[in-house]
GUZANU-332787 format. One line per field, with one value per residue: residue number from 0; x, y, z of N, C-alpha, C in turn. Coordinates in pm, 1 decimal, always signed. Atoms other than C-alpha are relative to their C-alpha. Example, Ala and Ser with C-alpha at 12.3 -4.5 7.8 and 13.67 -1.06 7.14 Angstrom:
BEGIN
k <- 0|1 .
n_X <- +89.0|-82.0 .
n_Y <- -119.0|-119.0 .
n_Z <- +0.0|-6.0 .
ca_X <- +1230.0|+1367.0 .
ca_Y <- -450.0|-106.0 .
ca_Z <- +780.0|+714.0 .
c_X <- +90.0|-77.0 .
c_Y <- +120.0|+109.0 .
c_Z <- +0.0|+73.0 .
# end
This chain:
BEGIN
k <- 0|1|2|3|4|5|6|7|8|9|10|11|12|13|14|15|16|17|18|19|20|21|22|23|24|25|26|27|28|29|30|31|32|33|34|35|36|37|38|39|40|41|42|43|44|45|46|47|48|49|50|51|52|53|54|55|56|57|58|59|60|61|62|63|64|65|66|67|68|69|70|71|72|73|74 .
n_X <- -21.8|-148.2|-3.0|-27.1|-74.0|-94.0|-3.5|-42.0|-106.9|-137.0|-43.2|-90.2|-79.5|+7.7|-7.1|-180.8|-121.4|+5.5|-54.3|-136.0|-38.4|+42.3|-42.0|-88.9|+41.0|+2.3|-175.5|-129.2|+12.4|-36.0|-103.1|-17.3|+55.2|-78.8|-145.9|+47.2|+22.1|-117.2|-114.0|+79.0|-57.4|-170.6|+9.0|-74.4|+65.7|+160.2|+130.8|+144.2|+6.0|+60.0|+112.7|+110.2|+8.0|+36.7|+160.6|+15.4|+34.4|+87.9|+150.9|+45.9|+75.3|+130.4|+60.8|+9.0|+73.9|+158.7|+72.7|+5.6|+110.7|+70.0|+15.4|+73.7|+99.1|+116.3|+46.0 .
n_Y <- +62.3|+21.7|+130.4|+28.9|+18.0|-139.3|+4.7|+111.9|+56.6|-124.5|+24.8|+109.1|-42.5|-78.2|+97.1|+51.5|-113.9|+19.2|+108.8|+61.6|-86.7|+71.8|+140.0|-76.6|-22.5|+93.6|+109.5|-76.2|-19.3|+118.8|-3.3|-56.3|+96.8|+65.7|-40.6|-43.3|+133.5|+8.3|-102.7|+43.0|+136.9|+11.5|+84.0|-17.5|+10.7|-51.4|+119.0|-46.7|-103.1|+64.0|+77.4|-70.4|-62.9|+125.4|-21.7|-106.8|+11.7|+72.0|-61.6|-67.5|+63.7|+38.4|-145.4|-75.5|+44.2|-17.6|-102.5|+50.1|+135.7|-74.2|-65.7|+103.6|+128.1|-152.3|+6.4 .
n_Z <- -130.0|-35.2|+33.4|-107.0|+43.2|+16.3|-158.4|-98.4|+33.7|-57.3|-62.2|+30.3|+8.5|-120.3|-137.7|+1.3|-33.2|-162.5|-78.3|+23.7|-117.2|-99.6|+2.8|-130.7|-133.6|-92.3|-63.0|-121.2|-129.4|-91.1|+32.8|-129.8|-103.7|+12.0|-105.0|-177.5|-18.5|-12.7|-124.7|-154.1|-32.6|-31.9|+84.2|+31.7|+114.0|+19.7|+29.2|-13.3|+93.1|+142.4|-5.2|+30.1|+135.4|+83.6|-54.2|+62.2|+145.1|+53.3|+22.1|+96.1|+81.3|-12.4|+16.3|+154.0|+47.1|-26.9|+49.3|+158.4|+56.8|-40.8|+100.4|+108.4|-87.7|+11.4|+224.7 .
ca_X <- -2572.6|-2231.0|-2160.5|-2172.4|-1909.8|-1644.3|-1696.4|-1614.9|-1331.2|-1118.4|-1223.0|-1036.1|-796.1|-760.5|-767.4|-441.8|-278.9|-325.0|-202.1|+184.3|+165.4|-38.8|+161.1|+451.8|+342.2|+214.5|+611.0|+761.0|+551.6|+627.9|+961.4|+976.2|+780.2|+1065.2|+1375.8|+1167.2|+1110.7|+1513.8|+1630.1|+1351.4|+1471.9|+1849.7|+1812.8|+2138.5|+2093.4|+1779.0|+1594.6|+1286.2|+1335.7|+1351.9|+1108.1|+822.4|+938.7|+894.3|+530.4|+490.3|+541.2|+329.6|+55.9|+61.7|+13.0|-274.5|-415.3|-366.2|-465.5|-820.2|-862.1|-799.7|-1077.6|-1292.9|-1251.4|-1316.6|-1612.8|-1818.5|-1807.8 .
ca_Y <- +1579.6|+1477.8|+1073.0|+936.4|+720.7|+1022.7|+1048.3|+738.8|+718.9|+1051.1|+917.4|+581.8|+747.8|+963.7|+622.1|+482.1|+806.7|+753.3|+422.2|+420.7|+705.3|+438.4|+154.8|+419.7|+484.8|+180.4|+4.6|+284.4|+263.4|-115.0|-9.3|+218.3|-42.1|-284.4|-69.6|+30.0|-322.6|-355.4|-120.3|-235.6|-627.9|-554.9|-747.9|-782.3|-802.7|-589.6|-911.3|-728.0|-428.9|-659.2|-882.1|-617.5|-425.9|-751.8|-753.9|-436.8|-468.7|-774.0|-589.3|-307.6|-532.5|-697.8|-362.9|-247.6|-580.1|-583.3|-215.7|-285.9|-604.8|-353.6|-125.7|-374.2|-527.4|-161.1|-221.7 .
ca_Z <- -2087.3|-1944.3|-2018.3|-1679.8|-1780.3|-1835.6|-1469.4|-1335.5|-1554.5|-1389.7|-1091.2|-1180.5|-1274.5|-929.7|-701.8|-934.5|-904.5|-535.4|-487.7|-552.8|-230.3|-27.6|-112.5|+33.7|+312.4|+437.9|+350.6|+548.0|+809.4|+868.8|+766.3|+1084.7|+1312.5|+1208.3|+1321.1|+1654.4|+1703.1|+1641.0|+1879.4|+2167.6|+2143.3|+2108.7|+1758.7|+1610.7|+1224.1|+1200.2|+1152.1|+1245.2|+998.5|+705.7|+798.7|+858.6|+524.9|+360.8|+568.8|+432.8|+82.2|+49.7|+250.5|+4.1|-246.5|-104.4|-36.2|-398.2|-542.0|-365.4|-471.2|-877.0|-824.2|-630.1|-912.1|-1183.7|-1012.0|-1051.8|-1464.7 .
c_X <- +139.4|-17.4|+37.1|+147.2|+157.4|+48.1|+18.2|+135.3|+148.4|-53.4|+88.2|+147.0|+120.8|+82.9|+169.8|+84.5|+18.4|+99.9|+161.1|+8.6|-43.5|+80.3|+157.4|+19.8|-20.8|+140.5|+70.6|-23.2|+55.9|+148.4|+95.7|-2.4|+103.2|+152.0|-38.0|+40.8|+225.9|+90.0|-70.8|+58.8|+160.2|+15.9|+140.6|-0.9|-97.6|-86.0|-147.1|-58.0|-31.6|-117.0|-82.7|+19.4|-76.5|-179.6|-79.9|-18.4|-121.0|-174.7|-44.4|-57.7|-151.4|-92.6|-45.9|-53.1|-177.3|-69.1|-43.2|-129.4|-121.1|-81.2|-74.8|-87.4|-120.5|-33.6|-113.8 .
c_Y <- -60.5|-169.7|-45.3|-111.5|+43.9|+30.3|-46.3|-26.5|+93.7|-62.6|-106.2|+67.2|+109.6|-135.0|-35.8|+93.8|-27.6|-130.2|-44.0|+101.1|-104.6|-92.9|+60.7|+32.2|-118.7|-116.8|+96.8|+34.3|-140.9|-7.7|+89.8|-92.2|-92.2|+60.7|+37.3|-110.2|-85.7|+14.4|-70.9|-135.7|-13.9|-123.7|-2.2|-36.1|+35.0|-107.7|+53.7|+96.6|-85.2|-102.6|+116.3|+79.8|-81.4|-7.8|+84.2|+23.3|-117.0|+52.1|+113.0|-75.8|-88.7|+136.3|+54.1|-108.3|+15.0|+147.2|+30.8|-106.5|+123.0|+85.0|-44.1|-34.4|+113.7|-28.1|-6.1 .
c_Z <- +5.3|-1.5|+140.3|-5.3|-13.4|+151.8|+77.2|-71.3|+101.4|+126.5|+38.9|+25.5|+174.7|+120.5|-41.5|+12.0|+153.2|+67.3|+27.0|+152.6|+130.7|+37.1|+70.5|+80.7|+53.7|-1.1|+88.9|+121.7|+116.7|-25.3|+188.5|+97.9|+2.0|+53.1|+135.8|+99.1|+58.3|+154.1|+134.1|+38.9|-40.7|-84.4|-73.7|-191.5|-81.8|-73.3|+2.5|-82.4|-131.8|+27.4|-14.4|-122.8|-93.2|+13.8|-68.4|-141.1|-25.2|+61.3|-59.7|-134.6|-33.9|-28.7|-165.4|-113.4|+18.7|-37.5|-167.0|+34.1|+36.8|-119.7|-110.4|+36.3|-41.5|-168.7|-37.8 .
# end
């Protein structure tokens, strides 16, 4: 019989392969939303670009923290 175990580990493995693409995507989307934001309020300094990047990175990190506890939590 196959070690159930064995099986939850590749899929582990699967989610962290996954997450450095998530955590890319969701900074370049608030990375976008932030120069849109630019151009629409005639921002001089792209104040709005770095701010939502900034947004962005820390909500990938949330994101990717709560999915590691998630993970751990199944043990």
């Amino acid at each position: 019989m196959d070690n159930p175990k064995k099986g939850n580990q590749k899929n582990k493995w699967l989610v962290f392969a996954s997450m450095p693409f998530q955590m890319g995507v969701t900074i370049y989307v608030f990375y976008r939303l932030g120069l849109w934001m630019d151009g629409y309020f005639d921002i001089q300094g792209e104040w709005w670009m770095k701010g939502m990047t900034i947004l962005g990175v820390m909500a990938s990190l949330f994101q990717f923290i709560k999915q590691v506890n998630y993970i751990n939590k199944d043990e």
